[in-house]
C-alpha positions as CSV (number, residue, x, y, z in Angstrom):
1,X,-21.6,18.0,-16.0
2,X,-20.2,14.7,-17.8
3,X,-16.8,14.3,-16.5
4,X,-14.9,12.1,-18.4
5,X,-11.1,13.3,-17.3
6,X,-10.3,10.2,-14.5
7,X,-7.0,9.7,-16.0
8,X,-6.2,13.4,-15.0
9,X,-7.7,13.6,-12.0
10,X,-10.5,11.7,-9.8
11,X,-13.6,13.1,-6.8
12,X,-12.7,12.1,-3.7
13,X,-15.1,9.0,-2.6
14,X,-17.2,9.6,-0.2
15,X,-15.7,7.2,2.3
16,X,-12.5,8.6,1.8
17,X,-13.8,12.0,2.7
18,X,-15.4,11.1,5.4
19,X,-12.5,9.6,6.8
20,X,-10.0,12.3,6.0
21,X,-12.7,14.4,8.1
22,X,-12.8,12.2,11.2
23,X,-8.5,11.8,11.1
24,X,-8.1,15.4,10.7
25,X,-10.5,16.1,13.9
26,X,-8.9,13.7,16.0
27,X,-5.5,12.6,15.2
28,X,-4.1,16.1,14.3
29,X,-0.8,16.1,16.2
30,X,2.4,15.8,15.0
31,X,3.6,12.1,14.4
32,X,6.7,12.6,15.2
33,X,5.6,14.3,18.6
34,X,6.6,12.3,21.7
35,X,3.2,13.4,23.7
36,X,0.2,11.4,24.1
37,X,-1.5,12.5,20.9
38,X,1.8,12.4,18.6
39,X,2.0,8.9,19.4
40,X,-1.4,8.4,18.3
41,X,-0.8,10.1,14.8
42,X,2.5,7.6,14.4
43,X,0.4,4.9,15.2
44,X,-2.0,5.8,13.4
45,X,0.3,6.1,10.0
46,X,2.3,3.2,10.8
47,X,-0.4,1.1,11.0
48,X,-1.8,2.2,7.6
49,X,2.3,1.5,6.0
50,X,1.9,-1.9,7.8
51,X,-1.5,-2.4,5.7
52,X,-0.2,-1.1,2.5
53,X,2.5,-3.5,2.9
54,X,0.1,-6.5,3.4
55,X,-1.8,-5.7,0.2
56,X,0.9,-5.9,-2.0
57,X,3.1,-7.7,-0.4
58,X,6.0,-5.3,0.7
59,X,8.0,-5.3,3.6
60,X,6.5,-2.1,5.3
61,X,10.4,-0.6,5.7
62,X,10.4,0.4,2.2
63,X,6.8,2.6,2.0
64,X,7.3,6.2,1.6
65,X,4.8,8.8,2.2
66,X,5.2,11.5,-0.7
67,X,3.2,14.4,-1.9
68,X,2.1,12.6,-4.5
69,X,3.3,10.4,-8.1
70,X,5.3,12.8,-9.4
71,X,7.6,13.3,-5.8
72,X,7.4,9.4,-5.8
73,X,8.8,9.3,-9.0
74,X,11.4,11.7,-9.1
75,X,12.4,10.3,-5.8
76,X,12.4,6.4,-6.0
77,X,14.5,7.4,-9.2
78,X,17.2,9.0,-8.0
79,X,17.3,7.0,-4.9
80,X,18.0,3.9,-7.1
81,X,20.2,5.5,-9.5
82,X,22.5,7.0,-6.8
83,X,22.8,3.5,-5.5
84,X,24.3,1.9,-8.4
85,X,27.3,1.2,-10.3
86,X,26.6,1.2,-13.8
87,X,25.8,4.5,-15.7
88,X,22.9,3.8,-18.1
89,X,19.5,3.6,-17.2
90,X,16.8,2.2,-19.7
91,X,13.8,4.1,-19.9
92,X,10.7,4.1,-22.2
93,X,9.3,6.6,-24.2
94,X,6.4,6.4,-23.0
95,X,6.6,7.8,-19.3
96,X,5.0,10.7,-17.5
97,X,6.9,13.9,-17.8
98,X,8.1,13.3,-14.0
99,X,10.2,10.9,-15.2
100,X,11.5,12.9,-18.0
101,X,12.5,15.9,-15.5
102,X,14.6,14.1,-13.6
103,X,16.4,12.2,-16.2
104,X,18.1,14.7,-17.7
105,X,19.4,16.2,-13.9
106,X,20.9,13.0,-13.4
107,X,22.6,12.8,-17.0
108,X,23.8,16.3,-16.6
109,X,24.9,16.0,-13.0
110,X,26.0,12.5,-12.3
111,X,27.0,11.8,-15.5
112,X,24.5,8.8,-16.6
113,X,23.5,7.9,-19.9
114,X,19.5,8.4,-20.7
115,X,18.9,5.3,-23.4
116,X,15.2,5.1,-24.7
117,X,13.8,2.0,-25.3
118,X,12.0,1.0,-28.5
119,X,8.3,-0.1,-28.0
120,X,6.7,-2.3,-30.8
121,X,3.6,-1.2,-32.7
122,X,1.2,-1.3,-29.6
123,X,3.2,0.5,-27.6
124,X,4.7,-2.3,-25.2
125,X,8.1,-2.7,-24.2
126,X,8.6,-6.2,-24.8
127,X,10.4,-8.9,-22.7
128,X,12.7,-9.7,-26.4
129,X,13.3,-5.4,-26.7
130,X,14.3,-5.0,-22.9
131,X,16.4,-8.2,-23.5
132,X,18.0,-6.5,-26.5
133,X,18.9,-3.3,-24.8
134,X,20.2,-4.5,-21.7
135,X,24.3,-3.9,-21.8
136,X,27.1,-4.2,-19.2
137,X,26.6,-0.8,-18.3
138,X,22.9,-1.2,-17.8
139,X,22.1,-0.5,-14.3
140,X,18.6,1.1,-14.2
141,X,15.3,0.2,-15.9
142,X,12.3,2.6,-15.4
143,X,8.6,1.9,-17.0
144,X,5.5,3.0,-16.3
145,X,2.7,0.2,-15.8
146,X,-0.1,1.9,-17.6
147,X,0.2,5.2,-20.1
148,X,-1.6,8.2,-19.1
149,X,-2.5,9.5,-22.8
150,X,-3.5,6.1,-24.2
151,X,-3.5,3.8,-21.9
152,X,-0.9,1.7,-23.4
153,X,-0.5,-1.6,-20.7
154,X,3.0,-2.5,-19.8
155,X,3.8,-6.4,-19.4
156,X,5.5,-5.7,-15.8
157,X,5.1,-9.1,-14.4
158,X,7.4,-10.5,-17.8
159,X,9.6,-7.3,-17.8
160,X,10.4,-8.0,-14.1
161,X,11.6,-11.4,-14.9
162,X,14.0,-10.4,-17.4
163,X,15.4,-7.7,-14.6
164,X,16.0,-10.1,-12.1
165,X,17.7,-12.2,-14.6
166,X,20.0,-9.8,-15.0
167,X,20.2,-8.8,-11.5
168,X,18.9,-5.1,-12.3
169,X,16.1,-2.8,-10.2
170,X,13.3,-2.3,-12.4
171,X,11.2,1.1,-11.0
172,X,7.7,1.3,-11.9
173,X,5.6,4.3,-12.1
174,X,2.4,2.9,-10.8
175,X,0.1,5.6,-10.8
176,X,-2.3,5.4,-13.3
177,X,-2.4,1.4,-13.1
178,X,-2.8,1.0,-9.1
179,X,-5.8,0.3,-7.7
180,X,-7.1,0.3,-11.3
181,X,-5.5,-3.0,-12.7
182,X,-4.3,-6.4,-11.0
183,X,-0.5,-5.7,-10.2
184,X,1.7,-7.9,-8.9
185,X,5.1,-5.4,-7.2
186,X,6.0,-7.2,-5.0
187,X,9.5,-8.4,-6.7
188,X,10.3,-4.7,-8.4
189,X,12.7,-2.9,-6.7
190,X,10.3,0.1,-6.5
191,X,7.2,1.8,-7.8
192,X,5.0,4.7,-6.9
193,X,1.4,5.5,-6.6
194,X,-1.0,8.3,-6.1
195,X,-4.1,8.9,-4.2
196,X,-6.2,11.1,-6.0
197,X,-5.9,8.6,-9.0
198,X,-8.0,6.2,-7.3
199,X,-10.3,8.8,-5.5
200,X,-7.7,9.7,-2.9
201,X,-7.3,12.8,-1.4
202,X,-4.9,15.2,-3.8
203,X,-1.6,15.7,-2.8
204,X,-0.6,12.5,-1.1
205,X,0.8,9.4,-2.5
206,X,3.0,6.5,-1.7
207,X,7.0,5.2,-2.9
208,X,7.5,1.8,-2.3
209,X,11.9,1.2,-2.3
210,X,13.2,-2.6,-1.6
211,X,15.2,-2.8,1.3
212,X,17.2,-5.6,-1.1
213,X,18.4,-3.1,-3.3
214,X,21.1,0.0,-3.0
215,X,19.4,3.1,-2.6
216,X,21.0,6.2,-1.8
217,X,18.9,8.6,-0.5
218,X,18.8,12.4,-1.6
219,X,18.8,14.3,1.8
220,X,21.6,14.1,4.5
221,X,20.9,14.2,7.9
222,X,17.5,13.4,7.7
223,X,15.6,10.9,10.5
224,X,12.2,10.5,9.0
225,X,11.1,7.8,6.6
226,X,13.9,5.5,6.4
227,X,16.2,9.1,5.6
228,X,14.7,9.6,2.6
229,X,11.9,12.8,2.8
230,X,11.6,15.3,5.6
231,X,8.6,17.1,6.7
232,X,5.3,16.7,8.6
233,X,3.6,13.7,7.7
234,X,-0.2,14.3,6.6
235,X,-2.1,11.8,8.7
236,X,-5.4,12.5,7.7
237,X,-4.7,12.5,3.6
238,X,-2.9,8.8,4.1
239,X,-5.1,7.4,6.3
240,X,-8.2,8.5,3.7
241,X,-5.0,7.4,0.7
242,X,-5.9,3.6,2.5
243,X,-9.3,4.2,2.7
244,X,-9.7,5.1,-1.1
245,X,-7.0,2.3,-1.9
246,X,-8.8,0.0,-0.5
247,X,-12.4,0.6,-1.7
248,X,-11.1,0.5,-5.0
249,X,-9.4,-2.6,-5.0
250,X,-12.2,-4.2,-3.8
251,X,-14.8,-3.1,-6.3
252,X,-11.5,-3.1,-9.2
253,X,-13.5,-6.2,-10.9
254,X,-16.5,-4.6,-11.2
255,X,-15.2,-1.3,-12.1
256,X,-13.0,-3.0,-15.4
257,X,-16.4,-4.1,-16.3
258,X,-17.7,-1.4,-16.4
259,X,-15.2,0.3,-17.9
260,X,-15.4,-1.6,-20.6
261,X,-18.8,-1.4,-21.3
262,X,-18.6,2.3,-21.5
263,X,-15.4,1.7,-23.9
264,X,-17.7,-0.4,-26.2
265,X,-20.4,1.8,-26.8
266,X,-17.9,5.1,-27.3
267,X,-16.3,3.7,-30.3
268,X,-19.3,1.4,-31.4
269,X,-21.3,5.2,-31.9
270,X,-18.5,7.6,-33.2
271,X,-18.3,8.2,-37.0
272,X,-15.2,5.6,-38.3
273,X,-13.6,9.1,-39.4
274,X,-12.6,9.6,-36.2
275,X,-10.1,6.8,-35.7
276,X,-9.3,5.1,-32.3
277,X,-6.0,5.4,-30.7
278,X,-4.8,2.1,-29.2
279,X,-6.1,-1.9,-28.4
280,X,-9.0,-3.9,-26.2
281,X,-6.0,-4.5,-24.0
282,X,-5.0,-1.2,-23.1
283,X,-6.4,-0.1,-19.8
284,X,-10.4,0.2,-20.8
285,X,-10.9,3.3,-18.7
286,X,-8.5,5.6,-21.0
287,X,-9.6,6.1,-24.9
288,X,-7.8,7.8,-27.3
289,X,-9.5,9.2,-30.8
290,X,-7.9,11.2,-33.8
291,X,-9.9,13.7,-35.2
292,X,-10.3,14.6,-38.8
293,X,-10.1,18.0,-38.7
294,X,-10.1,20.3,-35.5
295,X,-7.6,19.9,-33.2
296,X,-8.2,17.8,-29.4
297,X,-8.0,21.3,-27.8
298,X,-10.0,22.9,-29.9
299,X,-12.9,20.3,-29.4
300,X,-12.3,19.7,-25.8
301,X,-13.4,23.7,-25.5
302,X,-16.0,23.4,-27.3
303,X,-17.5,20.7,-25.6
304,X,-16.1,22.1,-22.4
305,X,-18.5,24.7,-23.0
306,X,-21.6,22.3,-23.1
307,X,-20.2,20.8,-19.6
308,X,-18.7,18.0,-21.1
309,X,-14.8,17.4,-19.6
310,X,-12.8,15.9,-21.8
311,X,-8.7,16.4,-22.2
312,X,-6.0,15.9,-24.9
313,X,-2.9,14.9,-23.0
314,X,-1.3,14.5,-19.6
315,X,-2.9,17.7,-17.3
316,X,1.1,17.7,-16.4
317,X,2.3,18.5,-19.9
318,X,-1.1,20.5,-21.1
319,X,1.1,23.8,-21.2
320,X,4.0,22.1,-23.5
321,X,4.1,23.2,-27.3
322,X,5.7,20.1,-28.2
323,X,4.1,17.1,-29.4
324,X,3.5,14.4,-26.9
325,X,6.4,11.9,-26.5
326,X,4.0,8.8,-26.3
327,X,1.9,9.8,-29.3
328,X,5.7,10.5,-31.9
329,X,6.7,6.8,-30.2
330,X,3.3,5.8,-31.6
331,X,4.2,6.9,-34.5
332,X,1.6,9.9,-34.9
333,X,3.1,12.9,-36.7
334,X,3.3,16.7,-35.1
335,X,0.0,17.4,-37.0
336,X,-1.6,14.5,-35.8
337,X,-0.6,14.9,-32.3
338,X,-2.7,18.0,-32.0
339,X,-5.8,16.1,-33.2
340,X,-5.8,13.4,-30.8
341,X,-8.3,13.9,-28.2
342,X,-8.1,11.3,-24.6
343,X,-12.1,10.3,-22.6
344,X,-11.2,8.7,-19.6
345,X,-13.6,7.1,-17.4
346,X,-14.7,6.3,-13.9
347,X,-16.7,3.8,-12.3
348,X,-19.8,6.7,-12.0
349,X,-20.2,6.9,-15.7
350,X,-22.9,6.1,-17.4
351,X,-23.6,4.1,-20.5
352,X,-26.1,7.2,-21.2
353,X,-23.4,9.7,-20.5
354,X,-21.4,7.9,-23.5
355,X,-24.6,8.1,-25.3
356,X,-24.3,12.4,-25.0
357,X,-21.0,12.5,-25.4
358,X,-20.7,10.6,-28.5
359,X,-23.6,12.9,-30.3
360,X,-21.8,15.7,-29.5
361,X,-18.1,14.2,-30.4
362,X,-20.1,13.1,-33.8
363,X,-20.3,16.7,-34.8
364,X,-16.8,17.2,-35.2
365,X,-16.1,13.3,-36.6
C-alpha cells in the first residue's frame, strides 16, 4: 500500500503507541478521583498542559483537552464569540467545514453577522484585505493557518499584528499546520490542534483560549477545565498527544525537507495536462492537481484499487454534493471542482513511491 492521505489522517508513531500502551496500563484512574491513583492520572495530565504550554509559549490556564480539531474548533469559537461585544465576525473562505457548522448556529441563534473575507489569487488573506474588512462592529476573526485541500499557508504571524492593532481575538484553526510548520501562537487569542494530524492517537486534541481575552464558556455549572468541557479526561491519548507532538516538532526540519523533495519529483513527472493546484509556498506536504478528464473520485477509485490512497477533498466534507468552498474561492468552477484530485504526504514516503504513483496518475493525465 502507498498511502499518500496525511492531510486526512496520519499512523500512529510508534513511540506514541507505545506510550499510550504504558499510560493506559498504569495510570488508568479517573483524574479527577481524589484516591491515590486519581491523583496520579491529574498529575500525570497536568504535567503534560504544563509542557504544551512551554512549547509554545502559553500560559497552561488556557489548554483544553478536546476530542479532537473539530470540538476545539467549534468550541474556542463560540467561547470567544460569546464573550464579545460586537456582532460580526470575519472569517475566510477557506476554513474546515467545523468552522462552517458553527457559524451559522451562532448567526441564527445569537444574532451575529457571518462576513467572508476575500483572499487574493494565492489564496492568502492578506494583512491589506483583513485591514480592509475590519469595521466597528468587527469583533471576531477566525483563520485557519494551513488549508486542508490545497494547502494554502496563511500569514498568521502578520494577520495577528493587524488584530492586536485593533484590539480584536484572532482564533486559529491550527490543525493541519501544528507540528508540521514553524508557528508562533503565542499572541492569538486561541487556536486548536489535533493529535492524529501529527501521528497522535485519533480522537484527542488540544484548545488553547487566552486568559487575556473574554471568553464565555458553553456549559453551566461545569468544574473541569477552566468550566469549559465536561467528561473523563483520556490520560493515555494526551499523554501519547505530547509524545507525538513532540517527536514531530523535533524532526519538523527534516520532515519539510523531505516533503519537498517528494513534492518536486510529483509534479516534475506528471504529464503538464494535469495542471497543479497552488504555490512552492503552500505547505509542501499537501498537493493539489486538476485532471483533464475523469473526475478526483473517480481516479482516486481507481487507483484505490491498485493500493494507492489518494483523496479529493477534506475526509470531513467527502459526503457533500457541493463544490468545495476553498476550491470556488480559488476560483475553480463546479466542473472543475470535481476534477481536482489532493496527495498528501508523510515523512515515511518515498521518492520511489512518487515514482509509482506518478505512472499510474500519468494514465489518466
Amino acid at each position: 500500500m502507498i498511502y499518500f492521505d496525511h492531510a486526512a489522517t496520519t499512523k500512529m508513531s510508534s513511540a506514541a503507541l507505545q506510550v499510550y500502551q504504558a499510560v493506559a496500563r498504569n495510570f488508568f484512574a479517573n483524574s479527577e478521583s481524589l484516591h491515590q491513583a486519581g491523583n496520579a492520572a491529574g498529575q500525570l495530565i497536568q504535567e503534560a498542559r504544563t509542557k504544551l504550554a512551554a512549547r509554545f509559549q502559553l500560559n497552561p490556564e488556557g489548554i483544553i483537552f478536546t476530542s479532537g480539531g473539530t470540538a476545539a474548533n467549534q468550541l474556542g469559537i463560540a467561547a470567544l464569540a460569546q464573550g464579545m461585544r460586537q456582532r460580526e465576525i470575519l472569517v475566510s473562505p477557506l476554513e474546515h467545514a467545523s468552522v462552517y457548522q458553527i457559524l451559522p448556529k451562532l448567526a441564527q441563534q445569537e444574532h451575529y453577522q457571518i462576513k467572508k473575507l476575500p483572499v487574493d489569487q494565492q489564496g492568502q488573506v492578506t494583512p491589506a484585505i483583513l485591514t480592509a474588512a475590519i469595521t466597528e462592529n468587527t469583533g471576531l476573526i477566525v483563520i485557519q493557518a494551513v488549508n486542508p485541500i490545497v494547502g494554502v499557508r496563511q500569514p498568521i504571524a502578520s494577520l495577528q499584528a493587524v488584530a492586536a492593532n485593533r484590539q480584536l481575538p484572532l482564533f486559529v484553526d491550527a490543525v493541519q499546520g501544528i507540528g508540521k510548520i514553524p508557528l508562533n501562537l503565542s499572541q492569538v487569542a486561541g487556536f486548536s490542534a489535533s493529535a492524529h494530524k501529527f501521528n497522535g492517537p485519533k480522537n484527542n486534541g488540544f484548545l488553547y483560549l487566552a486568559p487575556t481575552y473574554p471568553t464565555t464558556p458553553e456549559f453551566q455549572n461545569v468544574f473541569q477545565q477552566q468550566g469549559f468541557l465536561p467528561g473523563t479526561l483520556d490520560t493515555p491519548g494526551i499523554i501519547s498527544m505530547l509524545t507525538a507532538l513532540t517527536d514531530s516538532l523535533a524532526n519538523m526540519p527534516q520532515t519539510l525537507q523531505q516533503l519537498q523533495l517528494l513534492r518536486k519529483r510529483l509534479y516534475q513527472g506528471l504529464a503538464t495536462s494535469c495542471r497543479r493546484i497552488g504555490r512552492d509556498s503552500d505547505y509542501p506536504g499537501i498537493c493539489g492537481l486538476l485532471l483533464p478528464h475523469l473526475t478526483g473520485q473517480e481516479v482516486a477509485t481507481r487507483l484505490g484499487q491498485q493500493g494507492i490512497c489518494l483523496s479529493t477533498v477534506s475526509a470531513c466534507s467527502i459526503k457533500d454534493p457541493r463544490p468545495d468552498p476553498t476550491l470556488t474561492a480559488l476560483g475553480l468552477t463546479a466542473a472543475e471542482s470535481e476534477r481536482y484530485l489532493r496527495l498528501s504526504f508523510g515523512p515515511e514516503n518515498t521518492l520511489a513511491e512518487v515514482d509509482q504513483v506518478v505512472a499510474a496518475l500519468n494514465q489518466y493525465c
